[in-house]
N, C-alpha and C positions, 0 to 999 in steps of 0.2 A: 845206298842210303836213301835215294829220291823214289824208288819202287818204293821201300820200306813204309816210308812216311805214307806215301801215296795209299800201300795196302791199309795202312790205318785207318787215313781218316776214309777209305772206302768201308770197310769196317764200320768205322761211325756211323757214315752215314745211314749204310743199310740198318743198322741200330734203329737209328732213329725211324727208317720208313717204316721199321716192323711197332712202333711203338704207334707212331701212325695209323696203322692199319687194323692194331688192336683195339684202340681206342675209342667211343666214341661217345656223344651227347648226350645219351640217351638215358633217363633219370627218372626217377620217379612221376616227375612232371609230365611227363612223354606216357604216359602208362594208366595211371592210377583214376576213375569214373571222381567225380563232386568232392576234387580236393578240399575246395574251398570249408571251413565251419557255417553252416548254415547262419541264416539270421532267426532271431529270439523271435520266432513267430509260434510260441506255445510248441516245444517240441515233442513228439509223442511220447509217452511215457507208461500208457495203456490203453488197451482195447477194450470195445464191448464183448462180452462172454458169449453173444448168440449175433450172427450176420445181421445187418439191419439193413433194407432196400432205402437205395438215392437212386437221384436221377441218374438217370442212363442205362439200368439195368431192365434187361429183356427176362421176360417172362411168358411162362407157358401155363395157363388156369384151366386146369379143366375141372367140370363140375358134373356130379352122375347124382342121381337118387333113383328108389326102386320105381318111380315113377318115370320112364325113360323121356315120354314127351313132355314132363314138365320141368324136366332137366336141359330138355333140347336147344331151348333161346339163350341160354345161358354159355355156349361152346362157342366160340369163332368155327367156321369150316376148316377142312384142309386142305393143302395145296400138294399137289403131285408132283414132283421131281424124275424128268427122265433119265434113268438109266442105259437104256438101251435104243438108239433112235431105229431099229430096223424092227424089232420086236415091240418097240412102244409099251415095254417095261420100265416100271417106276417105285418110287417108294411115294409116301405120303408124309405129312410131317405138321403137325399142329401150328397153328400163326400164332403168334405172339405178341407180345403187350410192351411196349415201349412205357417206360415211366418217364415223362418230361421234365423238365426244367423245372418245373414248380412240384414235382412229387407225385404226381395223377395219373392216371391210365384212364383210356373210355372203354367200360364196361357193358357188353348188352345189358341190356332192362333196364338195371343201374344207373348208368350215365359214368358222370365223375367222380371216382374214388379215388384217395392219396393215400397209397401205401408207403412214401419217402417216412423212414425211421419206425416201420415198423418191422418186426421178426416175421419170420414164416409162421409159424403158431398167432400172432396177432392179426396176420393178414387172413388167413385161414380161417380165424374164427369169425369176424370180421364179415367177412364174406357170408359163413355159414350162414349168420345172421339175419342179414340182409335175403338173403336167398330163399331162409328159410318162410320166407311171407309167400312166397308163388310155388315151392316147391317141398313137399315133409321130408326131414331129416337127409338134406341134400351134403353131399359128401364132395370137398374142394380138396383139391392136389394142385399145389402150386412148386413151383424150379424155377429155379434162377439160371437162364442157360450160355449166359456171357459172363459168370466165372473163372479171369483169368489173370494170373500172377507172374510177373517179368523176372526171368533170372540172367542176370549179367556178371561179366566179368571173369576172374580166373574158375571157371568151371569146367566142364568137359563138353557140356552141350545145351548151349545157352541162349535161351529163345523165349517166348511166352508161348505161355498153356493150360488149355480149357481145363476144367476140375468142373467133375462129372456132379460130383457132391458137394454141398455147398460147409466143408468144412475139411479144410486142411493146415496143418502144422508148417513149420521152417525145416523144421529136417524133410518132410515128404516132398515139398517143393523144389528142396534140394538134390532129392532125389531124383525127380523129372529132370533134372541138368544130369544127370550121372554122376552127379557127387561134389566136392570142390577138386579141384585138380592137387599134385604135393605142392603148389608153388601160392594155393589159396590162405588166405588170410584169414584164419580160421576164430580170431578172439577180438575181427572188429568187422564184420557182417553190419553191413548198413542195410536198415527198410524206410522205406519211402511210402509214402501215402497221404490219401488225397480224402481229409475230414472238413466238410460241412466247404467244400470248393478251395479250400488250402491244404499245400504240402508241408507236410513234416515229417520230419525224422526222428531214428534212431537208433542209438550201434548196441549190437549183440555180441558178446561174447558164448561162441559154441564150444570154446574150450571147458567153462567152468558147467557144472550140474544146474546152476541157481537158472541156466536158459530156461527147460523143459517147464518150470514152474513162473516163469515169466510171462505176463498179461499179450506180451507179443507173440509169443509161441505160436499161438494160432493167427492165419494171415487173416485180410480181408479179400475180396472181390479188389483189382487191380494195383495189386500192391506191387510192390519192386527191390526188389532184393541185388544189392550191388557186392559182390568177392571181389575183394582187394588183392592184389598180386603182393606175396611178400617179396624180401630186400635178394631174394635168391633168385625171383623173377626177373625184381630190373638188373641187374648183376648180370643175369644171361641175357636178358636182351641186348647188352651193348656187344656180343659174339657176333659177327659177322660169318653168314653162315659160306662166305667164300674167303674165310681167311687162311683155311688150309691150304687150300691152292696158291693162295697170294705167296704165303709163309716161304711154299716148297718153289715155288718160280723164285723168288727174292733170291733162297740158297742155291740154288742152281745157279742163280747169276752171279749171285757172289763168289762162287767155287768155281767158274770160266774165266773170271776177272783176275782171282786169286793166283791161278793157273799162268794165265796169260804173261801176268806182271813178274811170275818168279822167273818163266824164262826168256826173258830179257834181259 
């Protein structure tokens, strides 16, 4: 009768340690990017239709007319990058225009021009303009070459990255991550972004069609895109991925105990 008992509450207990072992803390809280509800700081609710340059955005101006040397003062030079140190092979690569704090870049000839909140077509013409006093019908090509949108969270491959073209969507961005993963949260997609030196937000729903026609559709220049793990991610995350071992130790020792105490 005292084995008996004995087998039980051994029994129990192993109960209990495998409840133990199953178990764990690990919650939404543990997981989930900017739980919190933002604060009422104007939350975004639309974008502008065409990219607009702010500060911080690197730029490549180049400017050509059939007049080559009257186009010439108007280029920065370019700088050579080695490729190869034994051959002293290189590529060359245009310098770039920093837009400061205050919206301006320094121009040859020019001086000080503010392209902050102007379109490529604005700046472009802009330019033309300007240009066009020292140089007939000079032709400006302007890029934006720091282009880059953060993709976080339950995705597949989630990193920031450069965009070649200065215009992309939420699903292509989504794309550069290889997709959301099955565990992404696909009908509350947070974007983040940074208007006039404040962040704001907003959740997208990619389940419903009304996304694709939505002002947010298309990103800006360093926007942030956060995938929420659904309740099947934290769910598995409280799996211990050594509790199979744990499990089949626990019954081995239970079934040597069990063993032990019948024959006695």
């Amino acid at each position: 009768m005292t084995y008996r008992l004995t087998l039980k509450h051994l029994i129990f207990n192993i109960t209990i340690l495998l409840f133990a072992t199953l178990s764990s803390c690990v919650s939404r809280k543990d997981l989930v990017y900017f739980q919190d509800e933002p604060v009422d700081n104007g939350q975004l609710n639309s974008a502008p239709k065409q990219l607009t340059y702010k500060a911080d955005d690197i730029l490549t101006i180049n400017v050509s007319a059939a007049d080559a040397l009257a186009a010439q003062p108007f280029n920065l030079g370019v700088v050579s990058e080695s490729l190869d140190l034994v051959n002293a092979n290189g590529v060359t690569r245009m310098q770039t225009y920093l837009i400061d704090y205050n919206g301006n870049i320094e121009f040859p000839v020019l001086g000080t021009l503010h392209l902050a909140g102007m379109t490529r077509i604005e700046a472009t013409e802009m330019l033309k303009q300007e240009i066009s006093e020292y140089a007939k019908d000079p032709i400006v090509n302007i890029r934006l070459v720091n282009f880059t949108v953060t993709v976080i969270g339950e995705v597949s491959n989630p990193g920031t990255f450069t965009i070649q073209d200065e215009r992309i969507t939420l699903p292509e961005a989504l794309g550069l991550a290889n997709d959301l993963t099955i565990f992404g949260k696909r009908n509350n997609i947070l974007l983040i972004r940074e208007v006039d030196g404040v962040k704001k937000f907003a959740k997208i729903d990619l389940t419903s069609v009304n996304s694709v026609i939505s002002p947010l559709y298309y990103l800006q220049q360093n926007d942030v895109i956060v995938v929420e793990p659904n309740k099947a991610r934290i769910r598995s995350s409280s799996f211990n991925q050594n509790n199979a071992v744990l499990i089949s130790a626990v019954g081995t020792l239970a079934t040597i105990v069990a063993i032990v105490l019948a024959n006695k």
